[in-house]
N, C-alpha and C positions, 0 to 999 in steps of 0.2 A: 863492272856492272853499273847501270844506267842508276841515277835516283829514280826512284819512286815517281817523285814530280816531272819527270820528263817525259813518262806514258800520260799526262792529263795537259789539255790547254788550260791557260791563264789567263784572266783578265781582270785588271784592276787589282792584282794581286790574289784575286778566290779564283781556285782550282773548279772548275767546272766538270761536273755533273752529268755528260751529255747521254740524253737516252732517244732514239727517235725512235717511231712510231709509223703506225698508218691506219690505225685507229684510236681514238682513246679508249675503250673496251682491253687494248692489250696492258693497259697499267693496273688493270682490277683484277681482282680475284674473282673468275668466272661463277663458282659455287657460291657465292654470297647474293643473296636473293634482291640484297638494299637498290635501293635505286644507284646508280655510277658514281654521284659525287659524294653519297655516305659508306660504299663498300669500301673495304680492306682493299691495300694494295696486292697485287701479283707479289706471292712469297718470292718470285726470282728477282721483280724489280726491287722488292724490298731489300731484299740479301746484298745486293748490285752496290745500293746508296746506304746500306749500312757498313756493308764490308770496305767499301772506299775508304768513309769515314773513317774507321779504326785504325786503317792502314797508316794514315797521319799522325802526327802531332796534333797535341787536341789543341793547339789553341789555331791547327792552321785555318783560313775561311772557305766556304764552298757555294757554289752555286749550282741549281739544279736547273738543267736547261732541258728542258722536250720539247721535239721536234717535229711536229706533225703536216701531213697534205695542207697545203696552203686554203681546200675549202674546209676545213676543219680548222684550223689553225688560230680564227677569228672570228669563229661560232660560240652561244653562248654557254656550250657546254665545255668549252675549253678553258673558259674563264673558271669555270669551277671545280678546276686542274688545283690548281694551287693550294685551294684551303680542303679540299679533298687529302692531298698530301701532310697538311700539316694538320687535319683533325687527326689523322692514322697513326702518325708519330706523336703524338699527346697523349693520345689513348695507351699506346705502343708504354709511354713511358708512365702514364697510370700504374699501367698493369705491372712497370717495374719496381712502382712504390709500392706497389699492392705485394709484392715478393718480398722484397725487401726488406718490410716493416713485418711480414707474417719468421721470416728466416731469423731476424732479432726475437722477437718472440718464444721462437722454438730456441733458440742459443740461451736465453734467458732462462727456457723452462729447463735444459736442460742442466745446466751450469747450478741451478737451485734444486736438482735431485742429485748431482754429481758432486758436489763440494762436502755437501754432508756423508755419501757414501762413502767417499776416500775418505773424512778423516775419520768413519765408523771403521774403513779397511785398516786406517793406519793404528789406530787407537789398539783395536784385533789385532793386530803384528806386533803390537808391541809386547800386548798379554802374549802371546805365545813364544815371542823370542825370550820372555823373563822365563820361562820353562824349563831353560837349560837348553843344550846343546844334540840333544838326541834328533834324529834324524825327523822325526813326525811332525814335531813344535817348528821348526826349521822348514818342512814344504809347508805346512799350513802358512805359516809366515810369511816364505815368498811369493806362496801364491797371493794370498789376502793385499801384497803390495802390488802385485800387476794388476789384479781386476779392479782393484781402487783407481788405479790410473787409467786403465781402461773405460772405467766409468767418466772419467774425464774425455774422453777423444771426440766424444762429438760436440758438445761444448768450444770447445779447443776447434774441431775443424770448422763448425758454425760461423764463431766470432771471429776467427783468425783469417781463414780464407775464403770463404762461399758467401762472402757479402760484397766485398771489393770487387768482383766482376759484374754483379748484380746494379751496383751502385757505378763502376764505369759504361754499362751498358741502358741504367737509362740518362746519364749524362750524355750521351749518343743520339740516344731518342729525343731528347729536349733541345740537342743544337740542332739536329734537322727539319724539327718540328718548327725554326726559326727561321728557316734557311729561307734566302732569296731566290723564287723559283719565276723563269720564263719558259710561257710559252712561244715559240717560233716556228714559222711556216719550213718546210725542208727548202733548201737552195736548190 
């Protein structure tokens, strides 16, 4: 099987990018009412130059090439190709610190109603394992130790895992939001 880098050209050592076109209108998001150089990207072209991106090693470099009709191409709406692109991924990545920072929050509120229920659970299992051996003292007990932990899981899934994608994904958004972008007439 091929690498990865052998489906994309090269130059200067950054993997390019290439999207071509036959109007600038197919990079925007039709339903977005803004004028062309302040709308959102087409969620496919977005998906395109973000899914590339991930595919890589993040430290590899990229360039975003579009390709449009040669009298388009050097119009002065073409020129506002590029920072249309990279307001979108700014924002893009706003909105990932805006997740981010609310998903810490919720891990925090949870983790400070969870710490104190388990040790209320544990403390309660202790009192009823001191009961003796009969069968009643003994479920109360091991139930009172699962739901204690239980009460930990979303804490646990918050902090542990549901932040690191959050946080690789606007690291995504911020090197594209960088990215060196040409526009080019089609050959």
């Amino acid at each position: 099987m091929d690498d990865i880098e052998s489906l994309y050209r090269k130059v200067d050592g950054k993997i390019l990018l290439e999207i071509k076109l036959t109007s600038i209108i197919q990079l925007f998001n039709s339903f977005d009412p803004a004028p062309f150089h302040e709308k959102e990207l087409d969620p496919a072209a977005e998906q395109y130059i973000v899914e590339t991106v991930k595919d890589f090693p993040a430290k590899t470099e990229f360039k975003i090439i579009i390709y449009l009709p040669k009298d388009i191409a050097y119009g002065d709406q073409a020129q506002k190709i590029a920072p249309a692109i990279h307001n979108h991924f700014r924002y893009k990545m706003l909105v990932a610190d805006r997740k981010y920072r609310a998903r810490i929050r919720h891990g925090r509120a949870t983790l400070l109603i969870g710490l104190p229920f388990l040790t209320l659970s544990l403390l309660a299992r202790q009192y009823f394992s001191s009961l003796g051996e009969s069968l009643l003292p003994q479920i109360l007990a091991n139930a009172l130790l699962v739901i204690g932990w239980a009460a930990m899981w979303e804490p646990v899934t918050v902090l542990l895992y549901e932040l690191w994608p959050i946080l690789q994904l606007k690291a995504t958004y911020e090197k594209i939001s960088r990215m060196e972008i040409d526009i080019l007439p089609v050959t």
